[in-house]
C-alpha positions in Angstrom: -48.0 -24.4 -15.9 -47.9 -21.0 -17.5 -51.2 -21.8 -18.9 -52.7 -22.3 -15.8 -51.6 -19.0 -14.9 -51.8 -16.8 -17.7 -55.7 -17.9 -17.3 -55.8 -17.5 -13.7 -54.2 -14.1 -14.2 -56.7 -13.0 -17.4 -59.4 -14.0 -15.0 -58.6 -11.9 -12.2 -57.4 -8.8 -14.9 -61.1 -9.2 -16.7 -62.9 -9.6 -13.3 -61.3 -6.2 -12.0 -62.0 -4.1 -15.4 -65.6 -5.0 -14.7 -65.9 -4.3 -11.3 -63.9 -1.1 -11.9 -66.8 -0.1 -14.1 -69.8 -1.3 -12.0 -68.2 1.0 -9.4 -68.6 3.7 -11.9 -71.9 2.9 -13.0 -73.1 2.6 -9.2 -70.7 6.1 -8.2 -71.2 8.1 -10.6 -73.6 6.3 -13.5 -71.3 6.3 -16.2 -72.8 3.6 -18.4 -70.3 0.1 -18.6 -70.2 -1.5 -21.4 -72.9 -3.4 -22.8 -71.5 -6.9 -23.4 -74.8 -8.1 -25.2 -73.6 -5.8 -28.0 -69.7 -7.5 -28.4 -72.1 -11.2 -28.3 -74.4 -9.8 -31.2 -71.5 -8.6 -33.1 -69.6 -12.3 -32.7 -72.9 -13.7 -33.8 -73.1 -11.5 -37.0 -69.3 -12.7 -38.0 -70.5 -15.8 -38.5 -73.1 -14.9 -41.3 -70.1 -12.4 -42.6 -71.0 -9.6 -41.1 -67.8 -7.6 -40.3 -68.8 -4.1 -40.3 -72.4 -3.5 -39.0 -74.1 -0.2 -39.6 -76.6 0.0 -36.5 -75.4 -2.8 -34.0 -77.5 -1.4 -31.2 -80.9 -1.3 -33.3 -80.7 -4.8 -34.9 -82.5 -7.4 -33.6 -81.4 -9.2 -30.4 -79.8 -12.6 -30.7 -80.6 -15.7 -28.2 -77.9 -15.5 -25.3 -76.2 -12.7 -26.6 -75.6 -11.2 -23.3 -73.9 -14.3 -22.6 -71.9 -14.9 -25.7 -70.4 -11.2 -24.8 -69.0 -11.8 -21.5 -67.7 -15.5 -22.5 -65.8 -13.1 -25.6 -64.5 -10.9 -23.4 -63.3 -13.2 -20.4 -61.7 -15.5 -23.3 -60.0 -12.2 -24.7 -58.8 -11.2 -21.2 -57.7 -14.8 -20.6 -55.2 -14.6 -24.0 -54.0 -11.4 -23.2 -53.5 -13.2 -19.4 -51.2 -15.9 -21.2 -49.3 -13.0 -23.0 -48.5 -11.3 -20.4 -47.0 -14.3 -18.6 -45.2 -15.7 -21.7 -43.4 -11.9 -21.8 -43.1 -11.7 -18.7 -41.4 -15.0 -18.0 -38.5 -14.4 -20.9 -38.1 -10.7 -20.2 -38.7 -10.4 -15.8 -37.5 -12.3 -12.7 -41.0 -11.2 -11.2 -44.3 -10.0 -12.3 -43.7 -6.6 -14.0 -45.8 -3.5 -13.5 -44.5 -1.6 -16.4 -44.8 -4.5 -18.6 -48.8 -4.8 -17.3 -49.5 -1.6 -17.9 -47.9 -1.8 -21.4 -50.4 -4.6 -22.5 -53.0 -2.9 -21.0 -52.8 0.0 -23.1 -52.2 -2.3 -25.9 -55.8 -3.8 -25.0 -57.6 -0.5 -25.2 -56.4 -0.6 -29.1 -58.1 -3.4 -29.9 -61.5 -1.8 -28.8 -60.6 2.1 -30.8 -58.7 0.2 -33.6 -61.5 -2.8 -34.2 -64.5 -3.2 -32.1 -65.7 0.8 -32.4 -65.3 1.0 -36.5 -66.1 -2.5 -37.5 -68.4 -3.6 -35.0 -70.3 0.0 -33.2 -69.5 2.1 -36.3 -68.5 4.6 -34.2 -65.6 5.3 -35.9 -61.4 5.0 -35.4 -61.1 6.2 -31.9 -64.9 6.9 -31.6 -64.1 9.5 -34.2 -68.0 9.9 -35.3 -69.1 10.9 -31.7 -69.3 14.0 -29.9 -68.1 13.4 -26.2 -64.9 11.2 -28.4 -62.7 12.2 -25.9 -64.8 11.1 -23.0 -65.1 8.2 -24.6 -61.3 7.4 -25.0 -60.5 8.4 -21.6 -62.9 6.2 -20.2 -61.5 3.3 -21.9 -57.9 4.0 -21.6 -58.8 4.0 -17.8 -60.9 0.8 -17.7 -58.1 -1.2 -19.8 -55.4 0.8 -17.5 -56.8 -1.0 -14.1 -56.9 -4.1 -16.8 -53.3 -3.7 -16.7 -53.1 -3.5 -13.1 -55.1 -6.7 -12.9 -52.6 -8.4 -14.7 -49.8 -7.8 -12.4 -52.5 -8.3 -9.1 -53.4 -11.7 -10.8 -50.1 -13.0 -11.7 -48.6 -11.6 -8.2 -51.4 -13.7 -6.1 -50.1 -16.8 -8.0 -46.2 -17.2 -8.0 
C-alpha cells in the first residue's frame, strides 16, 4: 500500500513544483525549467555521455521533451515513496518538517549533479553570473516540492 501512496504523493509533490513555476513564468516570466534539456541529457547517458559541454546547443533528440518530464515525474515519484517509507517508521502522521527536509535534499540533486555533469554550469551554478538567483530559485521550487509531499500524502491517509 505504501507504494500506492508514495506514488500518489510524488505525483501530486511533482505536479505542484510545476505549477509553482508556470505561475512564475505566467506572473512574473521567470523562465521554468526546460525539461527537453533533462530528456537530451538521459538520452546522451546511454551513449556514455556523462558530462556534456554544451547541452543546450547539441542537437535535439526525438521526444526529448517527453523523455524529460517522464524523468522528472519518476524522480518525484521515488522521492514520493521515500518520504512515506520515513515517514511511516519515524511519524504517527504526515510530517511537515520531515517534507521539507527531503525537499531540500531534492534541490541537491539538481546543484550537486544535474548543473555540473549535465548543464555544465557548474557546482551550485558556480560558472554563472546571476548564481545566486539561480539557487534561490531552485531552493524555492524544490521547497513547495516539499510542501507537496506533505499536501499529497495528507489527501491520502
Amino acid at each position: 500500500m505504501f507504494i500506492i501512496e508514495g506514488i500518489i504523493t510524488g505525483v501530486i509533490a511533482t505536479a505542484l513544483f510545476d505549477l509553482y513555476q508556470i505561475c512564475l513564468f505566467y506572473s512574473y516570466n521567470i523562465d521554468k525549467t526546460r525539461w527537453n534539456f533533462v530528456g537530451r541529457y538521459f538520452v546522451g547517458l546511454k551513449d556514455g555521455k556523462f558530462f556534456q559541454k554544451d547541452l543546450f546547443n547539441e542537437r535535439n533528440v526525438k521526444n526529448e521533451l517527453l523523455l524529460g518530464y517522464l524523468i522528472h515525474y519518476l524522480i518525484g515519484i521515488i522521492y514520493g515513496i521515500f518520504y512515506i517509507i520515513l515517514n511511516m517508521i519515524f511519524f504517527s502522521s504526515p510530517s511537515i518538517l520531515l517534507a521539507l527536509i527531503i525537499g531540500f535534499m531534492t534541490v541537491l540533486g539538481g546543484w550537486c549533479i544535474m548543473m555540473p555533469l549535465a548543464f555544465n554550469l557548474g557546482f551550485f551554478a558556480s560558472k554563472e553570473k546571476e548564481q545566486k538567483k539561480i539557487l534561490v530559485q531552485n531552493l524555492m521550487a524544490h521547497f513547495i516540492f516539499g510542501i507537496g509531499l506533505f499536501i499529497g500524502y495528507s489527501i491520502i491517509i
